[in-house]
C-alpha positions in Angstrom: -41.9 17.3 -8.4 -41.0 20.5 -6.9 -39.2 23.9 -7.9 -35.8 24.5 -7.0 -35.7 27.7 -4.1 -33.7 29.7 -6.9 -36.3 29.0 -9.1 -34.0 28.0 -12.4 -34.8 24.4 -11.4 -37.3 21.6 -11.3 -36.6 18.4 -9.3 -38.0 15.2 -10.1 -38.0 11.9 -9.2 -37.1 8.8 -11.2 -37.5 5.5 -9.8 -35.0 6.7 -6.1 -33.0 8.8 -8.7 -33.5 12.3 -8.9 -32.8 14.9 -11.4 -32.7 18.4 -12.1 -34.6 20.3 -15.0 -32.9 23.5 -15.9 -35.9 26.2 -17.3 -33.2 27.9 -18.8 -31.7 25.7 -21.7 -34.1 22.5 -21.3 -31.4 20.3 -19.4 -31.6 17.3 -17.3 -29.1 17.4 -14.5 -28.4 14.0 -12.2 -28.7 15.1 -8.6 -28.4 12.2 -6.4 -28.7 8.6 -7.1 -29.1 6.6 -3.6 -27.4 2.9 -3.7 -29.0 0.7 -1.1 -29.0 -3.2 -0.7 -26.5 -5.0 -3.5 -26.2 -1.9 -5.2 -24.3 -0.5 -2.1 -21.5 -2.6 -2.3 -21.4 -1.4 -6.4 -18.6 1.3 -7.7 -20.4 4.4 -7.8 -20.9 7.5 -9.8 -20.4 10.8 -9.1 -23.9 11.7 -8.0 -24.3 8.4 -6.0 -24.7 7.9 -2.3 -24.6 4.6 -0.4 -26.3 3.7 2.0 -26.2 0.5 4.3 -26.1 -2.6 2.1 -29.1 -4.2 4.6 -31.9 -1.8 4.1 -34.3 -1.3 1.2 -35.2 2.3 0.0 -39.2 3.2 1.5 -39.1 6.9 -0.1 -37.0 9.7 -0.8 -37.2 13.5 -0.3 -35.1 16.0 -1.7 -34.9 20.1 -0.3 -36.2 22.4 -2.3 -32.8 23.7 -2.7 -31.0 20.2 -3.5 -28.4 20.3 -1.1 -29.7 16.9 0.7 -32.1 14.6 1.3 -34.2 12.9 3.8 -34.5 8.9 3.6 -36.7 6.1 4.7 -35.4 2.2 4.8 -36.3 -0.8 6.4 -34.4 -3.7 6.7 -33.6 -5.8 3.6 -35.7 -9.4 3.3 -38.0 -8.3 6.1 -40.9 -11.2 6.1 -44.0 -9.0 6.5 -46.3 -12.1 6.5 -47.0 -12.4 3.2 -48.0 -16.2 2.4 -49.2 -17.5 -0.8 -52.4 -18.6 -0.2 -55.0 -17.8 2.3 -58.8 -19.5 2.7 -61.8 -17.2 1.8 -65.1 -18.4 3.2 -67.7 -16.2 1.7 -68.0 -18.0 -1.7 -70.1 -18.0 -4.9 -69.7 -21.8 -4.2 -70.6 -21.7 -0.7 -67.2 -23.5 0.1 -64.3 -22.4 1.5 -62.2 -21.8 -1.4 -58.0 -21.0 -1.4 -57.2 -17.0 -2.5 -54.1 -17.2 -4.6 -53.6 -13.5 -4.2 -49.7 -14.2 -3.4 -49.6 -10.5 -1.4 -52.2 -12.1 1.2 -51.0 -11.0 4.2 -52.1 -12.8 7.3 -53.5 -10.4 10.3 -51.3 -10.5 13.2 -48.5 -12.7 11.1 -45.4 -10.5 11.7 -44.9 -6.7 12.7 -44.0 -3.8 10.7 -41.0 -3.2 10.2 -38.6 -0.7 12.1 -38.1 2.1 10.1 -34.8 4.1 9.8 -34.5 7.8 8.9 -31.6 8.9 6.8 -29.9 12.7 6.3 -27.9 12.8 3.1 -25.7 15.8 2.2 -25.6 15.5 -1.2 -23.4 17.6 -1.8 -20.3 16.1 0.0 -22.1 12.4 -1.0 -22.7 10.9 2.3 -25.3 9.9 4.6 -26.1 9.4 8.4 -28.7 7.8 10.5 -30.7 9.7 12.4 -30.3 8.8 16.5 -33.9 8.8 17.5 -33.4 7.1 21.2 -33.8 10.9 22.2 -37.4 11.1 21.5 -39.6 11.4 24.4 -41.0 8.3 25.8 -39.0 6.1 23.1 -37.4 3.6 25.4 -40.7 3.4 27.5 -42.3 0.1 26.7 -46.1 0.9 26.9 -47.2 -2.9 27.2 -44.6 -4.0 29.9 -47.0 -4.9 32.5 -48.5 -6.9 30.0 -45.4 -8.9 28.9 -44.3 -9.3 32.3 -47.8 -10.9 33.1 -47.1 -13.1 29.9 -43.6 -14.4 30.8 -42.1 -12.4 27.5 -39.0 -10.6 27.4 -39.0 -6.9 28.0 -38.2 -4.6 24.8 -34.7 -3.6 24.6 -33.8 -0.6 23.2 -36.2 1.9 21.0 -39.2 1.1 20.4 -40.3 0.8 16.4 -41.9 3.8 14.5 -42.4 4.8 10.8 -41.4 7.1 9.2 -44.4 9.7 8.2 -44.9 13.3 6.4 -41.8 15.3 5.2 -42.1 19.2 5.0 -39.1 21.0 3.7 -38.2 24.7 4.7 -38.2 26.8 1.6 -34.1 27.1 2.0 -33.3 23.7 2.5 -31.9 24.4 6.2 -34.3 22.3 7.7 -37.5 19.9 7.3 -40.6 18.8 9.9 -41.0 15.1 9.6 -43.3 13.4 11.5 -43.1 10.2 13.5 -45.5 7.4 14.5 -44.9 4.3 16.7 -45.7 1.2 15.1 -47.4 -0.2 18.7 -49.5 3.2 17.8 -49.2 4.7 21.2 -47.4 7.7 20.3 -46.5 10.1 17.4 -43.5 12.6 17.7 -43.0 16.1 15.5 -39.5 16.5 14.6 -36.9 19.1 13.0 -34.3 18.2 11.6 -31.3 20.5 10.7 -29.3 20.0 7.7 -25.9 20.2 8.9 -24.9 16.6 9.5 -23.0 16.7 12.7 -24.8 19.4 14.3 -27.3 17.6 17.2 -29.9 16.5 14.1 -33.1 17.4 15.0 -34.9 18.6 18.3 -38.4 18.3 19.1 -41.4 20.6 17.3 -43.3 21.9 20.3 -46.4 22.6 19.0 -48.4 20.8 16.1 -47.7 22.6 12.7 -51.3 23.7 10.4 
């Protein structure tokens, strides 16, 4: 929930819709709906924006003056190791006894995810992926001498990260999101400009209090 940068405005989110409250007249305003997965492929409404049919929505967050949104998917069906029973050894029975917790997750079963970052104009109803091969140190693979020494394949392409904190500009114009690699050896600052088409984001210099 956050004021609008005009101030007449409230925005909100419902579920990965979100709305507008006007503080003059008591309205509820549709701002964007975001359509990912089987919904993408759906006839839309006029507030809707589609994204790619093979990602599921993480989060949303829309500029404090609506005029788009930063997004954050990861693939559709990704296992994450889940399994539906795991063995717990430190019983009131003394035996080893099967945890039917079916969100178990099993350490080391599975990576996280690759997370993609999305800019939506909501306005003109589209959305982009953010390129973020340009980050510094990206491409390097930290743990190559190790998989060479293993016999694995090397990484190809970018390397993973998630997608972290989102901090708007008070106009809209811009947002500092930060970055984190999932093999945890680096974390990146970024800003991202609002005007789709125009280089996306450059680096943040300088941590941000």
């Amino acid at each position: 929930v956050r004021y609008s940068t005009a101030g007449d405005r409230l925005f909100y989110r419902r579920g990965q819709d979100w709305f507008g409250w006007t503080l003059e007249g008591g309205q509820e305003v549709p701002i964007l709906h975001l359509a990912a997965g089987r919904e993408a492929t759906m006839p839309r409404a006029d507030t809707t924006v589609r994204l790619d049919p093979q990602v599921e929505i993480v989060f949303s967050d829309l500029s404090p003056a609506g005029n788009a949104a930063l997004v954050d998917t990861t693939p559709r069906g990704h296992d994450g190791g889940e399994v539906a029973g795991m063995p717990v050894c430190l019983t009131e029975s003394g035996y080893p006894e099967m945890k039917t917790d079916p969100f178990a997750t099993r350490i080391g079963r599975n990576e996280i995810p690759p997370h993609r970052l999305w800019l939506v104009d909501v306005t003109e109803a589209r959305a982009q992926v953010l390129d973020l091969s340009g980050l510094p140190g990206i491409m390097d693979d930290p743990f190559a001498a190790e998989r060479t020494a293993q016999h694995l394949p090397p990484l190809v392409g970018p390397r993973g990260v998630t997608i972290g904190l989102v901090r708007w500009s008070p106009d809209g114009t811009s947002a500092v999101v930060s970055l984190n690699a999932i093999d945890g050896k680096d974390s990146w600052l970024i800003e991202v400009d609002t005007a789709i088409g125009k280089g996306f984001f450059h680096i943040v210099p300088a941590p941000i209090v």
